[in-house]
C-alpha positions as a Markdown table, in Angstrom:
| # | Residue | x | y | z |
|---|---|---|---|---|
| 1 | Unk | -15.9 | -2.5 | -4.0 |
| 2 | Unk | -13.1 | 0.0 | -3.7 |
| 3 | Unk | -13.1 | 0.4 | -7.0 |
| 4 | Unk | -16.7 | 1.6 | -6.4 |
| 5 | Unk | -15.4 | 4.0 | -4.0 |
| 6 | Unk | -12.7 | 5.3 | -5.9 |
| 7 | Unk | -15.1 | 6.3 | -8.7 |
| 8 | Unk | -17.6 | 7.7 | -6.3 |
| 9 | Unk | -15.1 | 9.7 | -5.0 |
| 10 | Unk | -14.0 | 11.1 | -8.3 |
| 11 | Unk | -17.7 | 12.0 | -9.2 |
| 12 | Unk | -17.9 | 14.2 | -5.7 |
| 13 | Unk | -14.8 | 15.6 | -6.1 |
| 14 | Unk | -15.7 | 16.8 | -9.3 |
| 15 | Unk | -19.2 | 17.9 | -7.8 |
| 16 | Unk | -17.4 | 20.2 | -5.3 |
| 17 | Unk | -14.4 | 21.1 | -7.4 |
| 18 | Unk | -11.8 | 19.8 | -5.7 |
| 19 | Unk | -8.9 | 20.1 | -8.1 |
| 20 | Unk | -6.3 | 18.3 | -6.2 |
| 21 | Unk | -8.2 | 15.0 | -5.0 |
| 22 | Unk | -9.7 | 14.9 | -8.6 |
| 23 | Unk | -6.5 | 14.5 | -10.3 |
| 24 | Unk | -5.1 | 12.3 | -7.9 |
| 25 | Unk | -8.1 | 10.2 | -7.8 |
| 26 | Unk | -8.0 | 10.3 | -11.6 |
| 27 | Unk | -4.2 | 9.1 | -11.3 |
| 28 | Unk | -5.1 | 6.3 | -9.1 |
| 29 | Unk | -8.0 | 5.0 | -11.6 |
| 30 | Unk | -5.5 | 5.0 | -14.1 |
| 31 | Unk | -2.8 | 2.9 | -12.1 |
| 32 | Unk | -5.0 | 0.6 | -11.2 |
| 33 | Unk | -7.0 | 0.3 | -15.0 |
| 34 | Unk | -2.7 | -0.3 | -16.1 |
| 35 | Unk | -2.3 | -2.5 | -13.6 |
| 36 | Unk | -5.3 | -4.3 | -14.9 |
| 37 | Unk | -4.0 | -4.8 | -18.5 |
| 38 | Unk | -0.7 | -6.2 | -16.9 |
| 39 | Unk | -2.9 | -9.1 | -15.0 |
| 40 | Unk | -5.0 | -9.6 | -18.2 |
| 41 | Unk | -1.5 | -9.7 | -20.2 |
| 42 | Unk | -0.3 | -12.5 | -18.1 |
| 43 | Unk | -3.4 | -14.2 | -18.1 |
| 44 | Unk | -5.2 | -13.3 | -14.8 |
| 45 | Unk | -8.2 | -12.0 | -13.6 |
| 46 | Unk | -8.8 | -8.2 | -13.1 |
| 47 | Unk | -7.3 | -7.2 | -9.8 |
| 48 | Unk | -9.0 | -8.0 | -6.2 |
| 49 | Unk | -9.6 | -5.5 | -3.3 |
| 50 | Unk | -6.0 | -7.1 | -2.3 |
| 51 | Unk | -4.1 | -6.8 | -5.1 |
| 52 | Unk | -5.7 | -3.1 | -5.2 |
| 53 | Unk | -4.7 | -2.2 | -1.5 |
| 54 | Unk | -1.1 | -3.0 | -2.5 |
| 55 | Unk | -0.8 | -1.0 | -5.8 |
| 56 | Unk | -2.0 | 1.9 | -3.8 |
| 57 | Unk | 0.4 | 1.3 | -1.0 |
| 58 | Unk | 3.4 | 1.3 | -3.9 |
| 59 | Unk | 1.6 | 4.6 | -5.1 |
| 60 | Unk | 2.2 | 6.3 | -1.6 |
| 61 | Unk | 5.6 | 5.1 | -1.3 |
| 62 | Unk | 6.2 | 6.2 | -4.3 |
| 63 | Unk | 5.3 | 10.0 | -3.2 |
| 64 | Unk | 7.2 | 9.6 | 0.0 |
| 65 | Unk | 10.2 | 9.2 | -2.1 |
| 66 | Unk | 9.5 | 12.4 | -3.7 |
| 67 | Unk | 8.7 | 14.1 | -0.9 |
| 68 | Unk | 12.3 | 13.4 | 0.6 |
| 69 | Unk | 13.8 | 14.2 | -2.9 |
| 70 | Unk | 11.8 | 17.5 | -2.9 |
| 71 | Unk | 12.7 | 18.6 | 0.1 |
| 72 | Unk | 16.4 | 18.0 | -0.4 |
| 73 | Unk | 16.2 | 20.1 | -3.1 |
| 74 | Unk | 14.6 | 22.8 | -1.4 |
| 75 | Unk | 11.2 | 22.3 | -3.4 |
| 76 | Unk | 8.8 | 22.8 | -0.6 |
| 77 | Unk | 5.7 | 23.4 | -2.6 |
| 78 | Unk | 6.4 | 20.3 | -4.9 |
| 79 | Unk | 6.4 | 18.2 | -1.5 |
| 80 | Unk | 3.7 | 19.8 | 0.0 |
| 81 | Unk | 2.1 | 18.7 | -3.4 |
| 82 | Unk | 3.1 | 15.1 | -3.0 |
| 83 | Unk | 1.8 | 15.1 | 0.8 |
| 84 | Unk | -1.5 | 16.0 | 0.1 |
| 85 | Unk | -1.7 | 13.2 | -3.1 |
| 86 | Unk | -0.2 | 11.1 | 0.3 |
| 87 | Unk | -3.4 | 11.8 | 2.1 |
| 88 | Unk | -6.3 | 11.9 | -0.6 |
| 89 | Unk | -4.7 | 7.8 | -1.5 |
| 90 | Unk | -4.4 | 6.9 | 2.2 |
| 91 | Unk | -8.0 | 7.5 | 2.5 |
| 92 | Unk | -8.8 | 4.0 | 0.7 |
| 93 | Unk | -6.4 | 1.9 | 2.8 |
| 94 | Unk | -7.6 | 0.3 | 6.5 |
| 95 | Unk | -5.6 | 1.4 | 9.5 |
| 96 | Unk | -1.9 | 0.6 | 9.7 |
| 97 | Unk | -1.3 | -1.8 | 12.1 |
| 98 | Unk | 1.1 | -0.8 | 15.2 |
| 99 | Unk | 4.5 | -1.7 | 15.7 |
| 100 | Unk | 3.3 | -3.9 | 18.7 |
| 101 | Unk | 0.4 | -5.5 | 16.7 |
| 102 | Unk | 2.5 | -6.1 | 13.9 |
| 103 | Unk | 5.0 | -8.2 | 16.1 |
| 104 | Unk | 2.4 | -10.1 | 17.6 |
| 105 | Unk | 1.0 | -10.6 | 14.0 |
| 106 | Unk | 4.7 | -11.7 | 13.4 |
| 107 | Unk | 4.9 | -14.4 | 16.4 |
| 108 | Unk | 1.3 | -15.5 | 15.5 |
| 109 | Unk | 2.0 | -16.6 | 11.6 |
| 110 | Unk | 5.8 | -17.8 | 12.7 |
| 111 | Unk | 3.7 | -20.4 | 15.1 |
| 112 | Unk | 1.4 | -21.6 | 12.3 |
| 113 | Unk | 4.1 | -21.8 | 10.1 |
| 114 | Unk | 6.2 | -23.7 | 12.3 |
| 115 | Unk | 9.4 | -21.2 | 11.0 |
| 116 | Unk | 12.5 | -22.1 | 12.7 |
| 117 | Unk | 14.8 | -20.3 | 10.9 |
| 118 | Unk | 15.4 | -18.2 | 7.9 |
| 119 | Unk | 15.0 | -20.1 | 5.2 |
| 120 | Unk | 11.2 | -20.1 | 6.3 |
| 121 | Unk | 10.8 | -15.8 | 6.1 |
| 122 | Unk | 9.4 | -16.7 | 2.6 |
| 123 | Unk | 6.4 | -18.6 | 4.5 |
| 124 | Unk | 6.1 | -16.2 | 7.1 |
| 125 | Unk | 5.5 | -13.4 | 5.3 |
| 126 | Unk | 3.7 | -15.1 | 2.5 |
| 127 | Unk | 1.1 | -15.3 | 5.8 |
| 128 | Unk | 1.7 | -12.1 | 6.8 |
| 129 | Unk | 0.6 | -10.8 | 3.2 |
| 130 | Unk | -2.3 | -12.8 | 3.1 |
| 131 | Unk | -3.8 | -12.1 | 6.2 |
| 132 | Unk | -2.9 | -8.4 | 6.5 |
| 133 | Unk | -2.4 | -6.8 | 2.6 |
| 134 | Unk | -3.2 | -3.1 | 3.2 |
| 135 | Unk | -2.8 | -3.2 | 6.9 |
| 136 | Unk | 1.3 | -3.4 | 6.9 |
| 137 | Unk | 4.1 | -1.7 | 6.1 |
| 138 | Unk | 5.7 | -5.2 | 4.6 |
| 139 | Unk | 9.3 | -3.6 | 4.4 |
| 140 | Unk | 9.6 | -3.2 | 8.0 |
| 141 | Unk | 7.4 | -6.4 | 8.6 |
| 142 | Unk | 10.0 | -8.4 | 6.7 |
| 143 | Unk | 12.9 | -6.3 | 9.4 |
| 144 | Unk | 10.9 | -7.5 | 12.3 |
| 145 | Unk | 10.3 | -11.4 | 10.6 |
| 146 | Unk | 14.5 | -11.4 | 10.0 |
| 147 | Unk | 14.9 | -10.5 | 13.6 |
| 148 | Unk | 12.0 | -12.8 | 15.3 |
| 149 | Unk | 13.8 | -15.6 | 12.9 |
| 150 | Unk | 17.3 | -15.2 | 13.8 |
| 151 | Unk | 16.6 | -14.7 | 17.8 |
């Protein structure tokens, strides 16, 4: 389905000649048909909504990294670039969850995990991923998870 989306969104942008969102919709077909072959290479099926969600989450971290590089090295228009590939990828993710949602998201899969300690923030956010691929920023969940665990 957001596949679907993707490539209807390439076809309009092409329609009303939008440079920008067409090559950065073209770039994110691409990542996702390579990240395709690399499933199919190890034996698994093409990639789910999930797995998609997350490749483009690594794409716009990706960009953020190059924004801060950019603008450290006074590139302004190559950052400005980068934001607005930032925005037209953002479109096909759900709404970030809150800091307090995410901590109440934390508690929540701690308790059905029964973690007590940090040997269990593998389980924790293997729940966390499950439930919420797309919706988190997993490298501050996993912050919050280290902190809930150790008290």
């Amino acid at each position: 389905m957001l596949r679907d989306d993707i490539n209807n969104a390439v076809k309009e942008a092409m329609k009303a000649r939008e440079e920008r969102k067409l090559s950065t919709l073209r770039m994110v077909n691409s990542t996702i048909k390579n990240a395709d072959i690399a499933a199919r290479g190890e034996g698994k099926p093409p990639l789910s909504d999930a797995d998609l969600l997350s490749v483009l989450q690594k794409m716009i971290k990706q960009r953020q990294e190059s924004v801060e590089l950019y603008e450290k090295g006074g590139r302004a228009e190559l950052a400005a670039q980068e934001r607005e590939e930032i925005a037209v990828i953002s479109a096909y993710l759900p709404k970030q969850m809150s800091d307090d949602d995410m901590k109440a998201a934390i508690a929540a899969a701690i308790k059905e995990t029964g973690a007590a300690g940090m040997k269990d923030m593998g389980k924790v956010v293997g729940v966390l991923k499950g439930k919420y691929a797309g919706q988190m920023d997993f490298g501050k969940a996993s912050g919050l998870v280290k902190a809930a665990l150790t008290g």
